[in-house]
ZALO-252069 format. One record per residue: residue in one letter; x, y, z of N, C-alpha, C in turn. Coordinates in steps of 0.02 Angstrom, whole numbers, padded with zeros to 5 digits, always signed. Example, Ala and Ser with C-alpha at 12.3 -4.5 7.8 and 13.67 -1.06 7.14 Angstrom:
BEGIN
A+00660-00284+00390+00615-00225+00390+00660-00165+00390;S+00642-00112+00354+00684-00053+00357+00645+00002+00394;
//
This chain:
BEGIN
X-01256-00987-00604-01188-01006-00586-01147-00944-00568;X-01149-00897-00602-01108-00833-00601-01127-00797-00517;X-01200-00812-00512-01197-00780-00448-01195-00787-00387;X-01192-00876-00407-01177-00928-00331-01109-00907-00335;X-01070-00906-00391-01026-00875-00358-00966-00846-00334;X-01009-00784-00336-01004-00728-00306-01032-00713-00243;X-01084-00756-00231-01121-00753-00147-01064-00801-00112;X-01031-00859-00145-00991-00908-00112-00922-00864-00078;X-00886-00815-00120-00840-00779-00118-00844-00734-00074;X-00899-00713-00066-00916-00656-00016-00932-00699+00041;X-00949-00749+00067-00969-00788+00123-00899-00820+00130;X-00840-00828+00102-00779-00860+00109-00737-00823+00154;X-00723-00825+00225-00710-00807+00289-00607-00798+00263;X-00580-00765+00295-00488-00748+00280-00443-00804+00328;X-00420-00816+00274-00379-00876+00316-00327-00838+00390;X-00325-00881+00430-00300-00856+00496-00247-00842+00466;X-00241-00763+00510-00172-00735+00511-00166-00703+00549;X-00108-00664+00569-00092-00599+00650-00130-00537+00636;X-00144-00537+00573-00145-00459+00559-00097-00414+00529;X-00109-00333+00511-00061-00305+00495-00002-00287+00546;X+00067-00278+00522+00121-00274+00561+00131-00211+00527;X+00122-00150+00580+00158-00077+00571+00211-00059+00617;X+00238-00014+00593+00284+00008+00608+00305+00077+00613;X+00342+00105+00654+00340+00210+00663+00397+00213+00604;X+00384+00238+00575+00430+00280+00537+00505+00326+00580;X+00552+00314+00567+00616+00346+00592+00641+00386+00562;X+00673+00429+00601+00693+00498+00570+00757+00489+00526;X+00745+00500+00453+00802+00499+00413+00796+00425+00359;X+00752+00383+00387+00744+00329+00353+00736+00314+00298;X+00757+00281+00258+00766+00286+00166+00728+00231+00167;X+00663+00238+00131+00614+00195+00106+00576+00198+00044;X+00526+00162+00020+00504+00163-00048+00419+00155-00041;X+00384+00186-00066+00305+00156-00079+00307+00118-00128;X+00278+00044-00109+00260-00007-00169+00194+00011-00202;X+00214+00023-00265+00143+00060-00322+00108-00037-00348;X+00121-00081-00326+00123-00152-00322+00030-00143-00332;X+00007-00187-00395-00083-00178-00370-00113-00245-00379;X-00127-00295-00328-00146-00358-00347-00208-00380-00368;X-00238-00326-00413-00314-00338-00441-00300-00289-00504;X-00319-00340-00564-00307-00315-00612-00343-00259-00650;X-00296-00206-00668-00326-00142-00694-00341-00141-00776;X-00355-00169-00807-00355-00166-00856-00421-00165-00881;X-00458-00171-00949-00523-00147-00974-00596-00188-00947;X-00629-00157-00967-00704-00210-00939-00694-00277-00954;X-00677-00292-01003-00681-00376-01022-00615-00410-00979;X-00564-00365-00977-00500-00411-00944-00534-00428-00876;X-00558-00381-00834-00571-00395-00764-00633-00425-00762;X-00682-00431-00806-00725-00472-00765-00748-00537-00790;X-00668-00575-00847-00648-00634-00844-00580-00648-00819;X-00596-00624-00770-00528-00625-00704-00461-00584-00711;X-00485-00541-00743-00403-00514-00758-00332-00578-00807;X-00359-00607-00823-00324-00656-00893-00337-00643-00956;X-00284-00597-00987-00293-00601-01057-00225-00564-01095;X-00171-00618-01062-00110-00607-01084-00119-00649-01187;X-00137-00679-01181-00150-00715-01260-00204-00696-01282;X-00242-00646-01280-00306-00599-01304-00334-00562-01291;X-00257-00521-01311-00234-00438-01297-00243-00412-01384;X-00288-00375-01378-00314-00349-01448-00320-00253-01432;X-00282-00212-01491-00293-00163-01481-00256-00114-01458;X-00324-00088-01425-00300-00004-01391-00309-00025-01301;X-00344-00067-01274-00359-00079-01213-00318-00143-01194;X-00314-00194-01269-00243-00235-01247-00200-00224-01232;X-00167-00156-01243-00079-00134-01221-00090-00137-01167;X-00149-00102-01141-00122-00111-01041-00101-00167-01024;X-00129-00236-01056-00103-00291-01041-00035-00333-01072;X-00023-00319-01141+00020-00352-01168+00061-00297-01235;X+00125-00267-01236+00134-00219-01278+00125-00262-01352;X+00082-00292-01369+00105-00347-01426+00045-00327-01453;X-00004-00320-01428-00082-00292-01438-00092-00227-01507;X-00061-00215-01510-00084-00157-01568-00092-00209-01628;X-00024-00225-01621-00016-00274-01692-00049-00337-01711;X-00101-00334-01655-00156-00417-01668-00209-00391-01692;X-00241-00412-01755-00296-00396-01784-00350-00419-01771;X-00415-00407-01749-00481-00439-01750-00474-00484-01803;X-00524-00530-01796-00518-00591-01850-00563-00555-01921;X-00591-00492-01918-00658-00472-01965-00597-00410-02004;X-00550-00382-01970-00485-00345-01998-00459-00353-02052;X-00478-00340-02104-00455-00366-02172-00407-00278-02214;X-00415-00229-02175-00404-00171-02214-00312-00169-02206;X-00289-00114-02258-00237-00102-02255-00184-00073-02184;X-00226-00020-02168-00240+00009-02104-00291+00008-02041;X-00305+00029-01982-00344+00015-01943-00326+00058-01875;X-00381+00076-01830-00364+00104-01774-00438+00088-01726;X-00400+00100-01666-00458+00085-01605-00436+00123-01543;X-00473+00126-01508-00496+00167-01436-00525+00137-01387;X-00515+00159-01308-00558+00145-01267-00550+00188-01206;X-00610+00171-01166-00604+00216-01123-00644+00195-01058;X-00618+00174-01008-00649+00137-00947-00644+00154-00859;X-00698+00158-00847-00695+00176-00795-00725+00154-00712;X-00686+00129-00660-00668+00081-00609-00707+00115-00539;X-00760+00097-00516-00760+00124-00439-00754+00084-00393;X-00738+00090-00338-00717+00035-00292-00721+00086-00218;X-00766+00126-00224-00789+00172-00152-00820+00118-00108;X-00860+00050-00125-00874+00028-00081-00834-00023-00045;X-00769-00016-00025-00724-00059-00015-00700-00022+00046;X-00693-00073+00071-00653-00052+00153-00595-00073+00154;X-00565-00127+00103-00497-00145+00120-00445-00134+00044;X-00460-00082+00005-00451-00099-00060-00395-00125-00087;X-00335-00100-00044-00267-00153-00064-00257-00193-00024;X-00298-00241-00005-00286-00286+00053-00229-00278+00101;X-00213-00209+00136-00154-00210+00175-00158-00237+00243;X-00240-00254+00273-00262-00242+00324-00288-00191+00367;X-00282-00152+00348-00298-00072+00390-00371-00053+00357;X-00407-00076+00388-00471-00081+00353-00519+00014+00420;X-00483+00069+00378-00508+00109+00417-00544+00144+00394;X-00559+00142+00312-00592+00190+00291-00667+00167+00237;X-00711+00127+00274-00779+00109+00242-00791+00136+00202;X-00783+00201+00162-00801+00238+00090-00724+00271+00080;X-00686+00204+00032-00604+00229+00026-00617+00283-00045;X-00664+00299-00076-00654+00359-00120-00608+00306-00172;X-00595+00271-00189-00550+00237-00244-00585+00230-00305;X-00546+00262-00357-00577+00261-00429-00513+00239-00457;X-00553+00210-00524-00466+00201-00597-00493+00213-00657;X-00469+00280-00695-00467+00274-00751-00432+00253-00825;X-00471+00232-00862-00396+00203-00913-00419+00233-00980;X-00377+00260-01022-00401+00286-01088-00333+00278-01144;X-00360+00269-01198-00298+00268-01254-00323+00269-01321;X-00288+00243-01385-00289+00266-01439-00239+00181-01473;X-00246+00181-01517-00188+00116-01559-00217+00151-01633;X-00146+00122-01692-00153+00127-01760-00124+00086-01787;X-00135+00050-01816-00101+00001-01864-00094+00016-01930;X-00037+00010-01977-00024+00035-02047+00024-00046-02068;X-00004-00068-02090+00020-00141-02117+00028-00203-02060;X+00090-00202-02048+00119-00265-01999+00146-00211-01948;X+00133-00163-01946+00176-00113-01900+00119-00070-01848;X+00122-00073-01777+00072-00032-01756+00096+00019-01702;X+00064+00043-01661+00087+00086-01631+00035+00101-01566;X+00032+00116-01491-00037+00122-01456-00008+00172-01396;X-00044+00209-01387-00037+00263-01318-00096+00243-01279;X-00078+00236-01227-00111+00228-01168-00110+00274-01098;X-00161+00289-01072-00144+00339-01016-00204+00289-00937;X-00168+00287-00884-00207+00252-00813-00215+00305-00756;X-00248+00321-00717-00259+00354-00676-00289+00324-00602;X-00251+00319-00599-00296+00278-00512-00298+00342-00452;X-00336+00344-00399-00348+00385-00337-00358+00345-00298;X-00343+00358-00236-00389+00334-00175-00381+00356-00111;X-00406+00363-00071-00391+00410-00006-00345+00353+00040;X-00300+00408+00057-00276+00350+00118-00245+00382+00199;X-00298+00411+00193-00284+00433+00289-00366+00413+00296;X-00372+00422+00396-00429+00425+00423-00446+00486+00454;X-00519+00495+00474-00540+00551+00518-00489+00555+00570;X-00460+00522+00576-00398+00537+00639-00321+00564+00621;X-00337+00575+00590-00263+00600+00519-00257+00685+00571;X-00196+00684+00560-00162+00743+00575-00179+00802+00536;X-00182+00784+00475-00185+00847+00426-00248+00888+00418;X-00254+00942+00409-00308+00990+00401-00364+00980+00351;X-00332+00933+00300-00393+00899+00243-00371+00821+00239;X-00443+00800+00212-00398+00724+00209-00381+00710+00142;X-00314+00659+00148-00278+00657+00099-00297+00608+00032;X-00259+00616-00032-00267+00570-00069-00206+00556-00117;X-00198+00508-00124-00137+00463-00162-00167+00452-00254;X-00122+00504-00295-00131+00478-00345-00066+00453-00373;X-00098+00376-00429-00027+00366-00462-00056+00386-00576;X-00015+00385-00608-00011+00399-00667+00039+00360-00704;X+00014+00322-00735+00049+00298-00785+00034+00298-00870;X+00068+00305-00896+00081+00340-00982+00127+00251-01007;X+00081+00234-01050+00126+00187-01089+00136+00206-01183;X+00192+00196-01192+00197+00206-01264+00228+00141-01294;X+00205+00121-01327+00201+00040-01381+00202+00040-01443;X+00257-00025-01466+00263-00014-01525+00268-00086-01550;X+00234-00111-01598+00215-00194-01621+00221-00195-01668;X+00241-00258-01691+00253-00280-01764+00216-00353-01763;X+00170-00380-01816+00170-00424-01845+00183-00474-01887;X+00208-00545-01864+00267-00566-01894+00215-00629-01937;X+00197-00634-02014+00153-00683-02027+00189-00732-02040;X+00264-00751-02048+00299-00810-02069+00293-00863-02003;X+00277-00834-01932+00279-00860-01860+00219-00853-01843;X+00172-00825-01862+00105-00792-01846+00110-00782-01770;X+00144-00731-01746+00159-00691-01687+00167-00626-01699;X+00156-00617-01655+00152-00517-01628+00186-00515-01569;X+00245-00454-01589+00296-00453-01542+00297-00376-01533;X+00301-00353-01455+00299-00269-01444+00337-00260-01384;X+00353-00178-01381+00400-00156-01323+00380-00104-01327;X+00358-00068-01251+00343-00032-01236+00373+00015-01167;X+00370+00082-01174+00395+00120-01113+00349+00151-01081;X+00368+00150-01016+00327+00152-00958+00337+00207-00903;X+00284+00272-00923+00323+00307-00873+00261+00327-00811;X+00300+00351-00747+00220+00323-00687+00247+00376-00629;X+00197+00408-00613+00217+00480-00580+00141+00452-00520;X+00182+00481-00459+00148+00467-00379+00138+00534-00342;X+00091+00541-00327+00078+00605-00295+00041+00610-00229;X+00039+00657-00187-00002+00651-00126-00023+00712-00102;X-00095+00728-00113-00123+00804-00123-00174+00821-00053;X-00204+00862-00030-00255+00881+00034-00313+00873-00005;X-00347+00870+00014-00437+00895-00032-00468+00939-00003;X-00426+01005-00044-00448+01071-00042-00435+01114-00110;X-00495+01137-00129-00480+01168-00205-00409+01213-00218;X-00396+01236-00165-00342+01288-00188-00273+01283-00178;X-00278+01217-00137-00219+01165-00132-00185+01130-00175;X-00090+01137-00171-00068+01105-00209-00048+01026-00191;X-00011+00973-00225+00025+00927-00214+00051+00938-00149;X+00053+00889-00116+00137+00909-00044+00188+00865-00081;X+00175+00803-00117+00233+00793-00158+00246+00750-00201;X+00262+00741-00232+00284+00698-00321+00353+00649-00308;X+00329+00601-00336+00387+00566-00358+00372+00517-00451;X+00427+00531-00474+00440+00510-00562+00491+00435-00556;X+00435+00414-00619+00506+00345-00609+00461+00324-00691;X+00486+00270-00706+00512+00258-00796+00534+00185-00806;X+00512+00140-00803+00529+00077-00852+00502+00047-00912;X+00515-00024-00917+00510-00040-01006+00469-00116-00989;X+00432-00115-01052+00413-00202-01040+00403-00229-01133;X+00429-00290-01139+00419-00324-01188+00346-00395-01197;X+00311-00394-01243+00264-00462-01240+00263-00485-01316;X+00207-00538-01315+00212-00581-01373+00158-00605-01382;X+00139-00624-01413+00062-00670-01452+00084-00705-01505;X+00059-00768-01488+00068-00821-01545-00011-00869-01544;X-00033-00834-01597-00096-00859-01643-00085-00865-01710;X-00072-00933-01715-00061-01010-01764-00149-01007-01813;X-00123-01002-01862-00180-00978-01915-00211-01056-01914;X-00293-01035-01929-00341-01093-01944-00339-01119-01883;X-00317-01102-01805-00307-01145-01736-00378-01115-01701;X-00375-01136-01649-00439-01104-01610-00399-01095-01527;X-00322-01112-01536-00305-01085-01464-00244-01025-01473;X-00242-00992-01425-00184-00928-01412-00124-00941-01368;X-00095-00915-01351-00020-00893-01304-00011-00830-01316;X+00016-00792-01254+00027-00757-01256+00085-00742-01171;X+00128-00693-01179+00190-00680-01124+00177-00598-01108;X+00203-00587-01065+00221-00503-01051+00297-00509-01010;X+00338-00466-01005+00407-00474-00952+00412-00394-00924;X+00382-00366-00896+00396-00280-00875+00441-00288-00823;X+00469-00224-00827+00517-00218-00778+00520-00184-00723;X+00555-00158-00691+00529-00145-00594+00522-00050-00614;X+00479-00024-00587+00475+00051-00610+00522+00084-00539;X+00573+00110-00530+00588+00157-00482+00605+00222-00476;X+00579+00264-00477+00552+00348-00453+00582+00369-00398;X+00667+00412-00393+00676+00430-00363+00680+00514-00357;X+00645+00544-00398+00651+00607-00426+00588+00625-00390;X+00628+00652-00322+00560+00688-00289+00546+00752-00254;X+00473+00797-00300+00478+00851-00297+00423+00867-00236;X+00441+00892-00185+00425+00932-00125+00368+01000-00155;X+00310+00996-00134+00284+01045-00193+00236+01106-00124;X+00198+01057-00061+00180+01112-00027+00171+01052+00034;X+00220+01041+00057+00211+01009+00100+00256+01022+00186;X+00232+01072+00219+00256+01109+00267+00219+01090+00316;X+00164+01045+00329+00122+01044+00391+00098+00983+00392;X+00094+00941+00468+00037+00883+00461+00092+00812+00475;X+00075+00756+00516+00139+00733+00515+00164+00698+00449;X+00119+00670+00402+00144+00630+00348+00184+00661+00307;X+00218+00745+00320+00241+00786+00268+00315+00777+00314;X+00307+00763+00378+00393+00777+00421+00434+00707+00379;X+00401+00655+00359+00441+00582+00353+00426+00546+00270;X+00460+00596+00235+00420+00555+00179+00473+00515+00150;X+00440+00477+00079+00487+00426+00069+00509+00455+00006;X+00572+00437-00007+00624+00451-00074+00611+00414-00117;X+00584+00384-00126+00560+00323-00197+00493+00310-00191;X+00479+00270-00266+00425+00227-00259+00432+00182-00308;X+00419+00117-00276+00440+00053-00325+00357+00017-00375;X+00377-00004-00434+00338-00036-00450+00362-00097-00474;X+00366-00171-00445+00402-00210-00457+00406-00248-00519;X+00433-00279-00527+00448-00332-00613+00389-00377-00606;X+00393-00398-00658+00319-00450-00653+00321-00483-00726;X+00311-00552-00724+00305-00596-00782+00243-00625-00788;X+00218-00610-00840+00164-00678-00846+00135-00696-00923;X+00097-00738-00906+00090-00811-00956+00017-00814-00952;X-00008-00830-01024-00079-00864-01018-00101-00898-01072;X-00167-00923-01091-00178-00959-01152-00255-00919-01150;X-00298-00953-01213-00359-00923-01234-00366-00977-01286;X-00417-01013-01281-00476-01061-01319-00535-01033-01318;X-00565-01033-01397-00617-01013-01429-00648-01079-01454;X-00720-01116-01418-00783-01147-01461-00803-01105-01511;X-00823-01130-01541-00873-01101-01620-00873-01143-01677;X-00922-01124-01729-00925-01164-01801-00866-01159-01817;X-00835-01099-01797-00770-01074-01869-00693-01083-01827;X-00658-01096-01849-00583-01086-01838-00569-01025-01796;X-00562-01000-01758-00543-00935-01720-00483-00901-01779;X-00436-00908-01780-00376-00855-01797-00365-00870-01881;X-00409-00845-01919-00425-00839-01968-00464-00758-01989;X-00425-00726-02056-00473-00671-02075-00520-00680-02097;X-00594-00683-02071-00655-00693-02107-00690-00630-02157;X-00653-00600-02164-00677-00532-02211-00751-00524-02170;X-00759-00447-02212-00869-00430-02181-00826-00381-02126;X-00873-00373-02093-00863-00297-02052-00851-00330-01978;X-00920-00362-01956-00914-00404-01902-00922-00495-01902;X-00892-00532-01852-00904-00601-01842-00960-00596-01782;X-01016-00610-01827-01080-00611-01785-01096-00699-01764;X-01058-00732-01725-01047-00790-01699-01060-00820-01638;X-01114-00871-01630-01097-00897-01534-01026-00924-01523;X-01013-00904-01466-00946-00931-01459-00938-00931-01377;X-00916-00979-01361-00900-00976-01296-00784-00974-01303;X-00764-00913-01255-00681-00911-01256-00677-00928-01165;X-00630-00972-01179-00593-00976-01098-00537-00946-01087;X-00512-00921-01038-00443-00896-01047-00432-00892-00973;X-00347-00890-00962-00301-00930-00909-00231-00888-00885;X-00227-00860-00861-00149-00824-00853-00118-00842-00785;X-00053-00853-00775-00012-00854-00729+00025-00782-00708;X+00033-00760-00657+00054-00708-00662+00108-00692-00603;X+00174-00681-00594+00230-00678-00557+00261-00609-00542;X+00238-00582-00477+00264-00529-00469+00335-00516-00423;X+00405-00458-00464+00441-00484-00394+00441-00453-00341;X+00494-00452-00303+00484-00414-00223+00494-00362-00226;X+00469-00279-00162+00499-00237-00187+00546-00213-00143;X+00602-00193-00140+00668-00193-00106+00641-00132-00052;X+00630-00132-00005+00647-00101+00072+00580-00027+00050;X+00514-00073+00026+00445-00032+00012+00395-00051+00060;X+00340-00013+00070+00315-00006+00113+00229+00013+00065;X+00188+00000+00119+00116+00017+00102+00097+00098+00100;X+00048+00110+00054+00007+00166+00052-00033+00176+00108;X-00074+00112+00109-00118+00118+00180-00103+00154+00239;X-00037+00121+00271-00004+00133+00332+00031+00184+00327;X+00057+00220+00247+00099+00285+00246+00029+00323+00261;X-00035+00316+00243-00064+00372+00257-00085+00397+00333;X-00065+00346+00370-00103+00356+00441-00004+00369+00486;X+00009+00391+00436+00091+00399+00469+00119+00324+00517;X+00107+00274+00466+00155+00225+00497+00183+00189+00426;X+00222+00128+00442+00238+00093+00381+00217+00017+00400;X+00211+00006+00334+00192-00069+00325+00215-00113+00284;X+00285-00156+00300+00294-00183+00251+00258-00228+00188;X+00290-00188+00124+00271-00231+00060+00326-00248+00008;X+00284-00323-00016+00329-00363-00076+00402-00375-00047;X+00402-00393+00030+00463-00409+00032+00494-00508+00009;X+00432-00546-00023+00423-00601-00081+00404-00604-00122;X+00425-00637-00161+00390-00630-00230+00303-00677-00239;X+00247-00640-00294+00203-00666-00259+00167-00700-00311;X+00124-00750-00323+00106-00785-00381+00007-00772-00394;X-00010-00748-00439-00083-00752-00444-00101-00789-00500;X-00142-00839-00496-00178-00884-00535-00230-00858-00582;X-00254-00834-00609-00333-00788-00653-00359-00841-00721;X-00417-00837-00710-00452-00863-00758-00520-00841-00789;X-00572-00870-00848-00620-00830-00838-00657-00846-00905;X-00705-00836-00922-00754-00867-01003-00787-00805-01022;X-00796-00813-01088-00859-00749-01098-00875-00797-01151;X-00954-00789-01155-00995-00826-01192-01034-00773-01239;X-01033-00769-01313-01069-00737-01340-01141-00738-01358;X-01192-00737-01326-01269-00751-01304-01305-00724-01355;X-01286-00662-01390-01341-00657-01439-01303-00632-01481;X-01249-00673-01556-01213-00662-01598-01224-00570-01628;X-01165-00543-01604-01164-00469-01636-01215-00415-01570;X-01257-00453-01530-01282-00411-01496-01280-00412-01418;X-01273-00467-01381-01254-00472-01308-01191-00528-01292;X-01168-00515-01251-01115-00546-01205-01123-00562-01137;X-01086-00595-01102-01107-00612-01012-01000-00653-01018;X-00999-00642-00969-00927-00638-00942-00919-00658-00866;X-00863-00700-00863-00859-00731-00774-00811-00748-00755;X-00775-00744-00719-00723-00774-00696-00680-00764-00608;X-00627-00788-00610-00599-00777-00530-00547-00753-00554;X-00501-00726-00474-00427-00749-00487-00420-00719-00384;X-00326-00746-00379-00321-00768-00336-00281-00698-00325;X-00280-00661-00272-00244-00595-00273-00189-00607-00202;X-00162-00632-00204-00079-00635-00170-00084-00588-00105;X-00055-00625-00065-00014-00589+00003+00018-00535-00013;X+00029-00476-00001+00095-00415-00013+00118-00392+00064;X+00099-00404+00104+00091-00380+00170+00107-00461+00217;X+00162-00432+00275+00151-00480+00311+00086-00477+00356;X+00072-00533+00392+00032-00536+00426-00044-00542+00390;X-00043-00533+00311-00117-00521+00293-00144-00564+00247;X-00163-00613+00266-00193-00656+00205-00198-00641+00116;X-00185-00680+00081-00212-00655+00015-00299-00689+00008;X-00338-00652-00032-00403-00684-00034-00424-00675-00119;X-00485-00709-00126-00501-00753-00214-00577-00694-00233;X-00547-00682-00279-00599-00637-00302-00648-00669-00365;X-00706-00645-00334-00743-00664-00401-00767-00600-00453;X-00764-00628-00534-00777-00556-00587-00829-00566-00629;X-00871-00532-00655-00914-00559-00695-00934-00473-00722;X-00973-00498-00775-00987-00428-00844-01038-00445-00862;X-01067-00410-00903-01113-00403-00965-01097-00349-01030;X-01106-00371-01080-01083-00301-01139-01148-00312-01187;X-01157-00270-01200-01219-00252-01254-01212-00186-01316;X-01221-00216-01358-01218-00167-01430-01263-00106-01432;X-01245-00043-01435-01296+00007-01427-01329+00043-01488;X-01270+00031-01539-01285+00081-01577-01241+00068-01629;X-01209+00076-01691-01194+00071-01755-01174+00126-01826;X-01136+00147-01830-01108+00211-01857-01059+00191-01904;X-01041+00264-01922-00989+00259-01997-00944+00305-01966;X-00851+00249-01956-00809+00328-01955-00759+00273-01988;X-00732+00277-02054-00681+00266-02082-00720+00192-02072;X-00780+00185-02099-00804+00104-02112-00865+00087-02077;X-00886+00033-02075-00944+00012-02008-00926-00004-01960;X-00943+00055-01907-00933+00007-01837-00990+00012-01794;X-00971-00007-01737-01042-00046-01676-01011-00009-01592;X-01044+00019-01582-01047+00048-01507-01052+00005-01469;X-01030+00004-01392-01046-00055-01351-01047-00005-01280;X-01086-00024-01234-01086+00000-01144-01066-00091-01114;X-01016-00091-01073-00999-00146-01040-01011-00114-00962;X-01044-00175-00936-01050-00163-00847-01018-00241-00820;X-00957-00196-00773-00918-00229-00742-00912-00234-00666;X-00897-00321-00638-00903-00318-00552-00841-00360-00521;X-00819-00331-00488-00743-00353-00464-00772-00379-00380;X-00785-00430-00325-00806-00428-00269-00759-00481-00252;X-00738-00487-00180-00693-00511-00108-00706-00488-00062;X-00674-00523-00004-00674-00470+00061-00663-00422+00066;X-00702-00383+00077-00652-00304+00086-00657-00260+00044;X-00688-00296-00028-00656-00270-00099-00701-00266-00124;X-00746-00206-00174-00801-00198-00202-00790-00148-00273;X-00779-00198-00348-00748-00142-00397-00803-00134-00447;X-00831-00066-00448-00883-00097-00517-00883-00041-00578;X-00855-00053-00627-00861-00026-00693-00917-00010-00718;X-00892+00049-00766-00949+00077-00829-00892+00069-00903;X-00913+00059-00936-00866+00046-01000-00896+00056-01067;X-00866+00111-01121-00897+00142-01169-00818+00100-01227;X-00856+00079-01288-00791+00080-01345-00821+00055-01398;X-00777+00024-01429-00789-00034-01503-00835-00087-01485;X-00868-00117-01519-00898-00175-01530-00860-00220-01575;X-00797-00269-01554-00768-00304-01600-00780-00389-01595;
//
């Protein structure tokens, strides 16, 4: 089933449209890059059960998704204190269209994402740092400039959760800070230029003890970066017209999570691990808004513009992971629907699917379990595939 499909998805042709609509850049023009990403960045398991897991957001790799995540305990979590880690990593070089802008010019776009962090919990109170790193090239062999270019963005989240057992919810707020850059690829080369920007987002989890279903919310707010530092950028045309901002827009969303099994899901079962078959479904809605007078990466790199997020855009995600060999293998699947941002350019349905396997088993402040997860993100255009090192929970 998982791989019909994914052959179905990849044989699924783009609904008619004009194409991309560019535009020349004008002298003096006040514009914004939309940092907008309609394929979800978050850990091996979020993306390859579709990027849904606003209601089972656990952790150190949950904050990317929901600031409420520190403060949700594994169901096997029985200690006073507790901490977790992860660390994941995204290639998507074989993609020709990677932000679906249309400008499909560069068959090996060089696009990677890294994500790494840390969480601690000390009672009902937690705390999680998170750090994202995305790259990707965005000029062509026909680029003006003397090296070809690359677009990095950075974002730093800091989170802070509380667990509330009278409501059995977990409530967190977190700050968000996300730095854009655009460098040559040449060792001795600096930045040509930076832009800083800083917002906040609040979420929630409500897991109802002895239940076997979740909820969960996120509400972030629009990131805008107008603090921009000029660092070596004297030559080439994309350095004569640059833009004064960069937006990352607001975005709401919603999801649920149902767990099959012998046992009750949201219950502390004491023991180290819940070595259990279990099949979880999970479901998110997700609402992004517009971004005010922003434009594409794609088309900034080939010195034109392309409007983006000038609507607001809706993605559907869903997705199962089935636990196949209690405590020792996993298999994971799902879709989701990745939104128009661009006029003229269709949105298209991605299919995700995983595997995770237990490697190994150690002592640091208790028993724990090693895991390697392999992850596959595929659409038109779009080719994402993970390596993933962390916990076994």
């Amino acid at each position: 089933m998982k791989f019909g499909l994914v052959v179905a998805v990849l044989a699924l042709p783009r609904l008619a449209a004009a194409g991309p609509v560019l535009e020349d850049i004008q002298p003096g023009q006040s514009y914004g890059i939309d940092l907008y990403s309609g394929v979800p960045l978050g850990n091996s398991a979020v993306i390859a059960t579709g990027g849904a897991s606003q209601a089972n957001s656990i952790g150190s790799s949950g904050t990317l998704v929901n600031p409420s995540a520190p403060a949700v305990r594994p169901t096997t979590d029985t200690d006073h204190w507790n901490w977790d880690y992860h660390l994941d990593y995204l290639f998507g070089s074989l993609s020709s269209d990677y932000a679906n802008s249309g400008i499909a010019l560069l068959p090996d776009a060089h696009a990677s994402t890294v994500t790494f962090g840390g969480s601690l919990r000390v009672g009902t109170w937690a705390g999680a740092l998170t750090a994202s790193y995305h790259n990707t090239r965005i000029d062509d062999d026909e680029t003006t400039s003397a090296a070809a270019l690359y677009a990095r963005s950075y974002q730093l989240k800091a989170a802070v959760a509380k667990w509330f057992p009278q409501v059995d919810m977990a409530i967190g707020v977190s700050v968000v800070t996300a730095l854009f850059d655009v460098y040559p690829d040449c060792p001795q080369c600096a930045s040509l230029f930076s832009i800083q920007g800083a917002g906040g987002e609040a979420g929630a989890q409500w897991i109802p003890r002895h239940q076997s279903f979740r909820l969960g919310a996120t509400l972030s707010s629009n990131i805008t970066g107008s603090n921009i530092t000029i660092d070596d950028c004297d030559a080439g045309t994309i350095c004569t017209l640059l833009p004064d901002r960069v937006v990352a827009p607001a975005q709401l969303a919603a999801g649920f999570a149902y767990r099959w099994a012998d046992t009750a899901w949201n219950q502390l079962v004491g023991g180290t691990f819940r070595d259990e078959a279990s099949l979880t479904v999970v479901g998110d809605v997700v609402i992004t808004g517009p971004s005010p007078d922003a434009y594409g990466l794609d088309a900034f790199g080939i010195g034109k513009l392309e409007r983006s997020g000038r609507h607001s855009a809706v993605s559907v995600r869903g997705g199962v992971e089935y636990e196949w060999i209690p405590g020792r293998f996993r298999v994971r699947g799902g879709s989701y629907w990745e939104p128009n941002r661009f006029e003229g350019v269709p949105g298209r349905l991605h299919a995700t699917f995983g595997i995770e396997g237990r490697v190994l088993e150690f002592h640091a402040w208790g028993r724990r379990r090693g895991r390697i997860t392999l992850t596959g993100d595929v659409a038109a255009g779009y080719r994402n595939l993970g390596l993933s090192v962390g916990f076994w929970h």
